[in-house]
C-alpha positions in Angstrom: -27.2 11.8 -2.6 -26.6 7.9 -3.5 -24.6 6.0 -1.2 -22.6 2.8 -1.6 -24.6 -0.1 -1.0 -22.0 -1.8 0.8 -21.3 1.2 3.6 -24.6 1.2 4.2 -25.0 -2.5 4.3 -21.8 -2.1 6.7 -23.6 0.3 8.9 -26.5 -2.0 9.1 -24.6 -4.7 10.3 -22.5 -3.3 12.7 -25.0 -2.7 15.4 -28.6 0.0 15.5 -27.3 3.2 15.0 -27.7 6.1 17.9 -28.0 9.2 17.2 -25.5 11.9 15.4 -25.2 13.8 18.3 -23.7 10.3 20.2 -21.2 10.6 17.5 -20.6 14.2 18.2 -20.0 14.0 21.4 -17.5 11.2 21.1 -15.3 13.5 18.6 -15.1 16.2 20.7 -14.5 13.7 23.9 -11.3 12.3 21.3 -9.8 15.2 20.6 -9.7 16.7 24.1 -8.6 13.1 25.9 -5.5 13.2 23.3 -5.1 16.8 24.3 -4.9 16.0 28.3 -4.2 12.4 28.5 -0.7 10.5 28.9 -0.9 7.1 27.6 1.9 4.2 25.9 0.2 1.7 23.8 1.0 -0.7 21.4 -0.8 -0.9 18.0 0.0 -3.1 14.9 -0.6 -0.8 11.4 -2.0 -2.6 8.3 -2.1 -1.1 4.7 -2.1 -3.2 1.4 -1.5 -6.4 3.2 1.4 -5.4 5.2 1.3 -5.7 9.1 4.0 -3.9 10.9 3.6 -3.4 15.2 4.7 -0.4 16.8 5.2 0.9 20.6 4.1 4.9 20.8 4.3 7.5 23.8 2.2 10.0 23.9 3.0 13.2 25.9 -0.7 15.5 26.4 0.9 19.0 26.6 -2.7 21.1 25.0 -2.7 21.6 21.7 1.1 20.7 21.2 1.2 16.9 22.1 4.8 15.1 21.4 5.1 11.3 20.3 6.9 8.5 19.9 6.4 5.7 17.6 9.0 2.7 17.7 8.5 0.0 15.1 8.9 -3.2 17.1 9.4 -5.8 13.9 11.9 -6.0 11.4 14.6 -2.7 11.0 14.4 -0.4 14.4 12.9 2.8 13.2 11.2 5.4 14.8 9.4 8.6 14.2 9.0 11.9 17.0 6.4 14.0 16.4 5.4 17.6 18.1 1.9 18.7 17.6 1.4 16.4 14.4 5.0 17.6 12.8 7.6 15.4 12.3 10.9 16.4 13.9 12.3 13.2 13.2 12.2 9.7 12.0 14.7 6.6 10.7 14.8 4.8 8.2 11.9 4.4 5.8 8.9 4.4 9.0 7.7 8.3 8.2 6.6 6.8 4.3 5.3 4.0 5.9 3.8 5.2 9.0 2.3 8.3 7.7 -1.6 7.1 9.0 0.1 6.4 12.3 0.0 10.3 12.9 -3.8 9.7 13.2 -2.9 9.0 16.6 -1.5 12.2 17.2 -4.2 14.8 19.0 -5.3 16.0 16.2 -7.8 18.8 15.7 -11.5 17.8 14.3 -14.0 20.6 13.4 -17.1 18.3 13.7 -19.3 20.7 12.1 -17.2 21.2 9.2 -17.0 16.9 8.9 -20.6 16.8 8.8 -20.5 18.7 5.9 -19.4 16.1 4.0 -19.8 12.9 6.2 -22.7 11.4 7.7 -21.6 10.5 11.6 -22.8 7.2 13.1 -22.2 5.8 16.5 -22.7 2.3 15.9 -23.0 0.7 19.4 -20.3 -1.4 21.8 -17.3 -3.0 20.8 -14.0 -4.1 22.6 -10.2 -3.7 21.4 -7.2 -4.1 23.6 -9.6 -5.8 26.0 -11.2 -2.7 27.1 -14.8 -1.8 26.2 -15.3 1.0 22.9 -17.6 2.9 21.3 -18.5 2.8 17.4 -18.3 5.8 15.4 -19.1 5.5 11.6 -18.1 8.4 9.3 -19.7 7.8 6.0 -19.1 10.0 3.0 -21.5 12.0 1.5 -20.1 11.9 -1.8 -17.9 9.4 -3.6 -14.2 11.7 -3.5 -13.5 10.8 0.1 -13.6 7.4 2.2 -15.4 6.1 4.8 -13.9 5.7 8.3 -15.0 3.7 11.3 -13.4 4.5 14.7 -13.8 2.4 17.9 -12.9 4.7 20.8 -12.1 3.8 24.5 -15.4 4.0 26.7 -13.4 5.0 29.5 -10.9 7.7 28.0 -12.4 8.6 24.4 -9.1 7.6 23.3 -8.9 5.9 20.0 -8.3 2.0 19.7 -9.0 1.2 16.1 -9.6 2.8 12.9 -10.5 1.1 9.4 -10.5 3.4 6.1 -12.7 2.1 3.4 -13.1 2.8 0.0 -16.8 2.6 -1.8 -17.1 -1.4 -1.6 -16.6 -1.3 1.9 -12.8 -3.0 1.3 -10.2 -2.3 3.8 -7.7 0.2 2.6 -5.7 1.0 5.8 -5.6 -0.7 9.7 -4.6 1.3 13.3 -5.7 -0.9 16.4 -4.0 -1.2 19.7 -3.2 -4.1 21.2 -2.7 -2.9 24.5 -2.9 0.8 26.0 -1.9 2.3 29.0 -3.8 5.5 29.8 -2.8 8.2 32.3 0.5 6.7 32.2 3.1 8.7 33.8 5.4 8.9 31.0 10.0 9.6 31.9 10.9 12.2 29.3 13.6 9.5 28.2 10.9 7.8 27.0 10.2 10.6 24.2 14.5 10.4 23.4 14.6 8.5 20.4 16.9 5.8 20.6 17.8 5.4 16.6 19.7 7.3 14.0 16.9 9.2 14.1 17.3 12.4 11.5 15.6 15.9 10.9 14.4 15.9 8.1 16.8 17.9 5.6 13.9 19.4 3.3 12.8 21.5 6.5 15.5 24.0 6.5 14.7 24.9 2.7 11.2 24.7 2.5 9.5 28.1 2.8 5.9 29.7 2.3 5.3 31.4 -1.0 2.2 32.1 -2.9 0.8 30.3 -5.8 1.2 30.9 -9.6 -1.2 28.0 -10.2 -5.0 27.4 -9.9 -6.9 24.3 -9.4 -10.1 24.4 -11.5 -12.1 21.6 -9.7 -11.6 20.8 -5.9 -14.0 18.2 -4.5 -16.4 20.0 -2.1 -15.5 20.5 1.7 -11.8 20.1 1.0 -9.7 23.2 1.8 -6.2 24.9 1.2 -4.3 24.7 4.2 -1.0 25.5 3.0 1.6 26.3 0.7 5.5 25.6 0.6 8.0 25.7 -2.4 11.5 24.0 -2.3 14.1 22.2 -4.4 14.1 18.8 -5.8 16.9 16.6 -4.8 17.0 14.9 -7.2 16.4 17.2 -10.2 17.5 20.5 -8.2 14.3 22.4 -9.8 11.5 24.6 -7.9 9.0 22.2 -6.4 5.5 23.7 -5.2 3.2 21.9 -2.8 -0.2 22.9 -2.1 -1.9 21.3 0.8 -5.6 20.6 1.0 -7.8 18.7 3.6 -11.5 18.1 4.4 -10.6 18.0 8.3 -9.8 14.1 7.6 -8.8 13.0 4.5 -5.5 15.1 3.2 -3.6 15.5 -0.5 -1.2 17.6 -1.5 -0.4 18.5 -4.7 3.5 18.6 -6.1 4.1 21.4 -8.9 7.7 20.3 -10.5 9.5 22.3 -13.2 10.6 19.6 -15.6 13.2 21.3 -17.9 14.1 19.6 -20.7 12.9 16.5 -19.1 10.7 13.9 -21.5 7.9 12.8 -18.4 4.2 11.3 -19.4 1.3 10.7 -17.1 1.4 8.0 -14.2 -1.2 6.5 -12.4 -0.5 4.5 -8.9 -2.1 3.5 -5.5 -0.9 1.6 -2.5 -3.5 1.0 0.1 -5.5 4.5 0.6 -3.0 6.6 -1.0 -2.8 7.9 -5.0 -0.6 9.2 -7.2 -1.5 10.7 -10.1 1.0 12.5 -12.5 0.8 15.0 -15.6 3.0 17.1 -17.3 1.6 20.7 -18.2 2.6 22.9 -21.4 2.8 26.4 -20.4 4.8 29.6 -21.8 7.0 29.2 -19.1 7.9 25.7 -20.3 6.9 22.4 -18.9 6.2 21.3 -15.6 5.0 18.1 -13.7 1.6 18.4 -11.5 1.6 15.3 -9.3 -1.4 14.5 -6.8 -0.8 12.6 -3.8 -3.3 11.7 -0.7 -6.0 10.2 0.9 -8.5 10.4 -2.1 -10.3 8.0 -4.7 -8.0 7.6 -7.8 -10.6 9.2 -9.6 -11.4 11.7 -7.7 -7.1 12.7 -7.8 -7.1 11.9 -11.7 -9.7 15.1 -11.9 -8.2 17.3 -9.4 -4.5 16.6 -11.4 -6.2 17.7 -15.4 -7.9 20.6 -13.6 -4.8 22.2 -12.6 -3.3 24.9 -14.6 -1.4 28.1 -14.5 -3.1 30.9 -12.4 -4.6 33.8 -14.9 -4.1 37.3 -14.8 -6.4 39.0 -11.9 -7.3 35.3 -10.9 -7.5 35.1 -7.2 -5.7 32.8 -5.0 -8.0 30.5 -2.8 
């Protein structure tokens, strides 16, 4: 399989690589010292040139963590998660912050990454000024990025993460600047202390199966859901399917469009794509709309492959 020549001049640079199973180990070490470990940090966020610094508190309860991320520059906005899910947020920090839920202690089925991503640990580092270990997750194939992640020697917890796309360019920045493990955390400290709102969408939304079908879906990535609400702005049926690989994530928005003139868009801010097309069917015209962590080709293909679902077609 061919391989940029700039990740792996980036893996060459960084230090002598270990072995896999170093890289392994570390994952697993991540995802259960986010599961049992306390800790308050803050970490400044960088995507498309942007820099914004935010103050998080994270409460280990298993595999139902809560947080709290406060943006310390600019507008006062914050976000509260429970086990990854938003319960609420202010202002416009859940679009902007939505790679701060990295932090969250989220679940990683190694063996399913190594599928479709090479796993590196790179050697020492130091972030926060505590001492870290290099983990390099290249991509075995050119629809998903390349991540490095510089974990805590002493905790496994994460410091730093860099998403790169196939020239090795920066796309999106996490990295503490200071962390506070085993912190014993006040529940006031998970209070939010905004107008911070439920989102309104979450009473509406419900499960449903699909009518549609995607014809191509880049290997490794999987369905992992399926919702259906209505547009606020258009008050039609929206669909969204949800895929990941175990890191990167899109989701795919299925709009009717009624008598609504639309044509295709094309758009990307830091990581994340957009990629729009309207559909002809018998049931009249709809709107399929990819949006995620992905390579704008790689969305452009998943967005012309999708089409209604066919009689005795089965649903993935």
């Amino acid at each position: 399989m061919r391989r940029s020549s700039s990740l792996i001049l980036l893996a060459s640079l960084l230090s002598t690589p270990l072995y896999a199973a170093d890289a392994r180990e570390w994952l697993a070490r991540m995802v259960d010292s986010t599961d049992r470990q306390n800790f308050r940090g803050t970490f400044i966020y960088e995507r498309s040139g942007n820099f914004s610094t935010h103050r998080i508190w994270h409460l280990a309860q298993g595999a139902a963590p809560r947080e709290r991320l406060l943006q310390l520059d600019g507008l006062e906005q914050e976000v509260v998660l429970a086990d990854g899910r938003v319960l609420c947020a202010s202002g416009s920090l859940l679009e902007q912050q939505a790679g701060a839920q990295q932090w969250a202690g989220r679940k990683l089925d190694v063996a399913r990454l190594e599928d479709v991503y090479e796993l590196k640990a790179m050697g020492d580092s130091r972030v926060a000024g505590r001492p870290a270990v290099v983990l390099l997750l290249l991509p075995r194939d050119a629809n998903r990025y390349a991540r490095e992640l510089q974990l805590d020697s002493a905790t496994g917890l994460p410091l730093k993460s860099l998403l790169l796309n196939g020239q090795g360019q920066l796309l999106e920045r996490l990295q503490f600047t200071s962390l506070e493990p085993d912190a014993s955390l006040d529940s006031q400290e998970l209070q939010p202390v905004t107008d911070c709102r439920a989102l309104a969408k979450a009473a509406t939304t419900q499960a449903v199966a699909s009518d549609w079908a995607i014809g191509w879906m880049p290997a490794g990535f999987m369905q992992v859901g399926i919702l259906q609400e209505r547009s606020a702005t258009s008050g039609q049926p929206v669909q969204t399917l949800m895929f990941d690989d175990g890191l990167a994530r899109f989701s795919i928005f299925i709009e009717a469009l009624g008598d609504a003139r639309v044509s295709s868009a094309h758009l990307q801010v830091g990581p994340t794509v957009v990629v729009s097309r309207p559909i002809s069917t018998a049931n009249g015209q709809f709107m399929a709309t990819v949006v995620g962590e992905v390579p704008l080709p790689t969305a452009e293909r998943i967005a012309l492959s999708v089409g209604p679902r066919t009689a005795g077609e089965q649903q993935p």
